[in-house]
C-alpha positions as a Markdown table, in Angstrom:
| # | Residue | x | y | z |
|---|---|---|---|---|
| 1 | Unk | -19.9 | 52.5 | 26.6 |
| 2 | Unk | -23.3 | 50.9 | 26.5 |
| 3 | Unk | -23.9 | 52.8 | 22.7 |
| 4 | Unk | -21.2 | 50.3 | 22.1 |
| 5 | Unk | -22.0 | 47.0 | 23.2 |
| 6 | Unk | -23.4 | 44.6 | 21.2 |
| 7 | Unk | -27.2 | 43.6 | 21.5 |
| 8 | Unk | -26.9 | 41.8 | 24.7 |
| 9 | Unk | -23.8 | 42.4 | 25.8 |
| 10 | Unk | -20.1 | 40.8 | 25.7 |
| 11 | Unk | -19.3 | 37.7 | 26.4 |
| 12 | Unk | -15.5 | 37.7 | 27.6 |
| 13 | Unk | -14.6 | 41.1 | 29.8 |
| 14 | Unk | -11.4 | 41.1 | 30.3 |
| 15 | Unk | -10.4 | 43.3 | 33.6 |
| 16 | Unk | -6.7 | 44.2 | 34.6 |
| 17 | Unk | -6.4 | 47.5 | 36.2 |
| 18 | Unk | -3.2 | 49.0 | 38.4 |
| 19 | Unk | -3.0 | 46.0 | 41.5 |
| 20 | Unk | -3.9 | 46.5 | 44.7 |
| 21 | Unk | -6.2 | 50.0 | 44.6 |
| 22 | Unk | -9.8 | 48.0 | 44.4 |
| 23 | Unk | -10.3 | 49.4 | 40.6 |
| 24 | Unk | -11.2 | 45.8 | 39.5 |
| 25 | Unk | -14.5 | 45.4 | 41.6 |
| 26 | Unk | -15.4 | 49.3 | 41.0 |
| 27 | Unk | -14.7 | 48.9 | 37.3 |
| 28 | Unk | -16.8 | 45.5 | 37.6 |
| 29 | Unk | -20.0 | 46.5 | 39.3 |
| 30 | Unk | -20.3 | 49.6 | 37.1 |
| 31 | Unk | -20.0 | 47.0 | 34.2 |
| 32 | Unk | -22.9 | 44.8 | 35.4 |
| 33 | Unk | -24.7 | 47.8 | 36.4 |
| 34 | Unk | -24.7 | 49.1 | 32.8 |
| 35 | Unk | -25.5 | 45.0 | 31.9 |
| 36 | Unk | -22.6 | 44.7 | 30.0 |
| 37 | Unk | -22.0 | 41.3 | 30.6 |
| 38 | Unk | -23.7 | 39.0 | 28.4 |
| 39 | Unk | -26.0 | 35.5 | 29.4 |
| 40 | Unk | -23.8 | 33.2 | 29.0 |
| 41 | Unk | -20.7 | 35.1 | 29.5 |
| 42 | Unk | -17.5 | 35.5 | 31.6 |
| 43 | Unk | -16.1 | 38.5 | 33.6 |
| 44 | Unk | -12.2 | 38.1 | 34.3 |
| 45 | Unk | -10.6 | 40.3 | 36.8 |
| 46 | Unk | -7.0 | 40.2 | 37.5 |
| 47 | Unk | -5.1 | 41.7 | 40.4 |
| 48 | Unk | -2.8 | 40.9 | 42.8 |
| 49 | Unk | -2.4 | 37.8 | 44.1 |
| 50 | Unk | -3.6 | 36.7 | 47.5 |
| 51 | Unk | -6.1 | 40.0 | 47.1 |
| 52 | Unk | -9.4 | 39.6 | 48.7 |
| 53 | Unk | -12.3 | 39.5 | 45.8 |
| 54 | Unk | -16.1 | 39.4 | 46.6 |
| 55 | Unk | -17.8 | 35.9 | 45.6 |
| 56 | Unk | -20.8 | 38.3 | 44.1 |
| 57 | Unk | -20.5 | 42.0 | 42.4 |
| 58 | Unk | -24.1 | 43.0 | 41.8 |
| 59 | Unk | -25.2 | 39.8 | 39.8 |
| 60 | Unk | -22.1 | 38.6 | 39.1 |
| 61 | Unk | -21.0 | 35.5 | 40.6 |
| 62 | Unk | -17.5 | 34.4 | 41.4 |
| 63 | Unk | -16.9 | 31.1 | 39.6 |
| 64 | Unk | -13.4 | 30.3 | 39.6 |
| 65 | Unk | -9.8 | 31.9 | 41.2 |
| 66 | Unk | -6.6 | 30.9 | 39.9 |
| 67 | Unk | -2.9 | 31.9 | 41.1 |
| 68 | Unk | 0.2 | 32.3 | 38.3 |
| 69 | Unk | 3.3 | 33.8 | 40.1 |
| 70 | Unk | 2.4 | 36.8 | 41.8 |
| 71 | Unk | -0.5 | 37.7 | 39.4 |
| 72 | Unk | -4.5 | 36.7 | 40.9 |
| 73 | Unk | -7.3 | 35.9 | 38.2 |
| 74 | Unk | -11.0 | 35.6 | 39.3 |
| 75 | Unk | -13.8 | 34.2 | 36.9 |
| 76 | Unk | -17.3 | 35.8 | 37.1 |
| 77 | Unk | -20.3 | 34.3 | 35.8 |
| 78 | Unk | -23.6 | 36.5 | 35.4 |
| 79 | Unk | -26.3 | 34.8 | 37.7 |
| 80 | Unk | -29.7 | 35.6 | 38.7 |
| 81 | Unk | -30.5 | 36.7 | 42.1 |
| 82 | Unk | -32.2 | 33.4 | 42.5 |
| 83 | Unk | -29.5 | 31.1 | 41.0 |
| 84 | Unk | -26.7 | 30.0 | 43.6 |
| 85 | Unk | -23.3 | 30.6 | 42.9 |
């Protein structure tokens, strides 16, 4: 996947795997692993509502959580190590 990135990465990630099985934060971490996601940019994982998500996944940091009906959105931000969330 990283052959296909653009030149620092993409700005909107868009994650929505099968609920409840923990694929979101895997699928996630291995994306800021690879540096996927670009500076400025935004990470959104959606899962179950009421699921438990990290406030940081490698360098990502959790920004914003909203709630629609039973589905759970959570808003990651890229941040360095020395930035607070």
């Amino acid at each position: 996947m990283p052959a296909l990135a653009p030149a620092g990465g993409f700005t909107l990630i868009f994650i929505d795997p099968p609920y409840g099985q923990g694929l979101g934060v895997k699928a996630a971490a291995e994306l800021d692993r690879l540096d996927l996601v670009a500076r400025p940019g935004l990470l959104v994982l959606e899962d179950m509502a009421g699921s438990e998500m990290p406030e940081r996944i490698g360098r990502l940091a959790l920004r914003d959580a909203r709630t629609y009906g039973d589905t759970g959105l959570w808003i990651y931000v890229p941040k360095d190590e020395r930035e607070t969330p």
